[in-house]
ROVEX-667921 format. One record per residue (C-alpha): x, y, z; residue number from 1; chain. Coordinates in steps of 0.02 Angstrom, whole numbers, padded with zeros to 5 digits. Each point is the difference from the previous one (the first is absolute). Layout:
BEGIN
R       xx       yy       zz   pos   unit
R        X        Y        Z   NUM      A
...
end
This chain:
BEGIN
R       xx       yy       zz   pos   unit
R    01410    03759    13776     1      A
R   -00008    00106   -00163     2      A
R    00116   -00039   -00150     3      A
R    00138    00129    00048     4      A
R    00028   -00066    00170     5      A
R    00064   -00195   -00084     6      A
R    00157   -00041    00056     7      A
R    00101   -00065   -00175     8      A
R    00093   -00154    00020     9      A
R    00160    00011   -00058    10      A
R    00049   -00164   -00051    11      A
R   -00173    00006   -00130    12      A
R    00039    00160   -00046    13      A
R    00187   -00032   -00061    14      A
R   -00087   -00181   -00090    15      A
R   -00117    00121   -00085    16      A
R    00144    00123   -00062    17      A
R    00093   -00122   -00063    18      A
R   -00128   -00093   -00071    19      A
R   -00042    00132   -00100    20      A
R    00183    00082   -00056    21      A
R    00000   -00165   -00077    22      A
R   -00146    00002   -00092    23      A
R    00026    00186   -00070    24      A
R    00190   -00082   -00055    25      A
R   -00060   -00129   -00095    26      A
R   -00155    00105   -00077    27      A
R    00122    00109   -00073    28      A
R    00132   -00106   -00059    29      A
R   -00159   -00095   -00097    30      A
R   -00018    00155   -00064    31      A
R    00177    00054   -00059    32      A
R    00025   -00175   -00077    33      A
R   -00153    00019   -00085    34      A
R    00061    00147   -00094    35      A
R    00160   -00099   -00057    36      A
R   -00057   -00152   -00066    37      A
R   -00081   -00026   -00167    38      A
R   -00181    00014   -00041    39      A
R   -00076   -00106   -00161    40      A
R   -00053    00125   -00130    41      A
R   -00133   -00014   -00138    42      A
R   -00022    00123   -00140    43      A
R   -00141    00092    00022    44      A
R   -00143    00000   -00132    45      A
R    00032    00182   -00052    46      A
R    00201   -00011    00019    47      A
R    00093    00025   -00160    48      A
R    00157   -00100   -00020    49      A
R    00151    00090   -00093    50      A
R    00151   -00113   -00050    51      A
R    00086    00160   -00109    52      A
R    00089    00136    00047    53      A
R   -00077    00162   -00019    54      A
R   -00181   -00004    00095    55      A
R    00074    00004    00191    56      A
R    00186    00081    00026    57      A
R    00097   -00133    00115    58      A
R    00159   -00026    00071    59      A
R    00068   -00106    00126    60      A
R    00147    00078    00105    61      A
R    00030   -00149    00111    62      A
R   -00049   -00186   -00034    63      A
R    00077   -00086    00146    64      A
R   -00060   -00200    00051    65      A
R    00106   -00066    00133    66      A
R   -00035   -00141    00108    67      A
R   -00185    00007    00054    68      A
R   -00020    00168   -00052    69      A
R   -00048    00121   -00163    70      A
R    00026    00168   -00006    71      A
R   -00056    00124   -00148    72      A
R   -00001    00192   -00010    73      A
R   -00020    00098   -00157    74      A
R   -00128    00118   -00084    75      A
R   -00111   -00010   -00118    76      A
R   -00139    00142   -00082    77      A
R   -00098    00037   -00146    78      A
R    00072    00153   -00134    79      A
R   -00103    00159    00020    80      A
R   -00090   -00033    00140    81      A
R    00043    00048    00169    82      A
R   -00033   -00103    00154    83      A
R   -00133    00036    00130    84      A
R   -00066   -00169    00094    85      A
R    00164   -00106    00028    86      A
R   -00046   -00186   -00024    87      A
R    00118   -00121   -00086    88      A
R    00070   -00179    00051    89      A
R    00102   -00135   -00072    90      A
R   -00052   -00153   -00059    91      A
R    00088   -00150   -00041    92      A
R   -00049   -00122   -00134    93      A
R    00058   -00173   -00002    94      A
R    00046   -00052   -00175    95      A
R   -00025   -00178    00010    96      A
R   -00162    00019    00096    97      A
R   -00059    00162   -00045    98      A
R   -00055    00036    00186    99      A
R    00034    00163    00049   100      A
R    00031    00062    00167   101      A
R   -00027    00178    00070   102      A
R    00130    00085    00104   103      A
R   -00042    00172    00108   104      A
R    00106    00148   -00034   105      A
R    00025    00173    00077   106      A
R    00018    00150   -00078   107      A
R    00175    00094   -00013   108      A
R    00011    00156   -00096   109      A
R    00158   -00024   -00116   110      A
R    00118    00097   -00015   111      A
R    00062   -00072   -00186   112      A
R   -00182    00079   -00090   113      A
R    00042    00174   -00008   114      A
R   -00177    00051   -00085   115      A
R   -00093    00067    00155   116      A
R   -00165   -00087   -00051   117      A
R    00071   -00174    00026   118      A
R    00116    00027    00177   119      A
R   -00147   -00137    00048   120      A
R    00037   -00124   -00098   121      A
R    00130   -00080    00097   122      A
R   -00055   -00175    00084   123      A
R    00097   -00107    00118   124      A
R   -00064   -00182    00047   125      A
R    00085   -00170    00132   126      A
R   -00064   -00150    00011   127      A
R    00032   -00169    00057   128      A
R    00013   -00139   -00105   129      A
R   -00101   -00117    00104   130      A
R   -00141   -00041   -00094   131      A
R    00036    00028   -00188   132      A
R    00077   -00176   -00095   133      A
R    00174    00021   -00045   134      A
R    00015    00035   -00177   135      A
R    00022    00144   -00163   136      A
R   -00088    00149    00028   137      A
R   -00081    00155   -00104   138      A
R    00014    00154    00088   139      A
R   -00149    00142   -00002   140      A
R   -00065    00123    00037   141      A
R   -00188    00028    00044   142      A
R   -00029    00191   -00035   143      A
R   -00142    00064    00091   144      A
R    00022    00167    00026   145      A
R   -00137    00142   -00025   146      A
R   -00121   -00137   -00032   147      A
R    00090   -00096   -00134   148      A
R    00016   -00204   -00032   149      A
R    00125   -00059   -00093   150      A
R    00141   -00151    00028   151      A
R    00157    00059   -00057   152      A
R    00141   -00124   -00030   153      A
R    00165    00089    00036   154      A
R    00124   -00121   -00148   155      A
R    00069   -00078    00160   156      A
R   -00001   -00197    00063   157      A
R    00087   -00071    00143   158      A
R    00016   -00169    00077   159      A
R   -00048   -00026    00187   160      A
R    00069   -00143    00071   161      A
end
């Protein structure tokens, strides 16, 4: 009998489907909740840490915590320099602790920046709050675009609760 010629059960066949929708659901919503919950942050040994204005341009747009959730978009660039490689993310320091936690944003071009150089600079972030102690936070931004380092606090706090 060669291998073409097997007659397919269907009762296995429909277990093995099914058996593996399932596994391709939950792979991917490991995945997506991945991306929304906070990752612990160190600073780095080459990162510099800015807590003036001036260095790093920011601005947050929307600072929204509701329920389980945090939401942040804004921008932020440096003067006179235009962006090439896009990669910034929040991070959010816990004053009474001083851990910091990382959270993943994507990159919106922003229509407030009129200067052509910095229509990059625009970052959006959501996380849950699983995770992360309830508490007063420092909000920042970790600039590290075009091959940059630097920790940028933005003048804002919140409390999560």
């Amino acid at each position: 009998m060669e291998f073409l010629d097997i007659e397919i059960n269907k009762k296995i066949f429909i277990r093995i489907l099914a058996i593996s929708i399932i596994a391709i659901i939950i792979f991917l919503a490991l995945i997506m909740s991945s991306l929304l919950i906070f990752k612990s942050y160190k600073i780095g040994p080459n990162t510099i840490v800015v807590e003036e204005e001036g260095v790093i341009n920011t601005h947050i747009d929307l600072l929204e915590i509701s329920g389980k959730k945090i939401e942040i978009s804004g921008w932020a660039y440096k003067d006179d320099q235009p962006i090439g490689k896009v990669n910034c993310n929040y991070v959010l320091k816990n004053k009474e602790t001083g851990k910091m936690y990382l959270m993943r944003t994507k990159m919106e071009e922003n229509i407030n920046i009129q200067e052509e150089d910095h229509k990059l600079a625009g970052l959006h972030a959501q996380c849950l709050t699983f995770g992360i102690p309830k508490g007063m936070y420092d909000i920042y931004v970790l600039y590290q675009n075009d091959g940059e380092d630097i920790l940028a606090f933005t003048l804002i706090s919140r409390e999560i609760k």
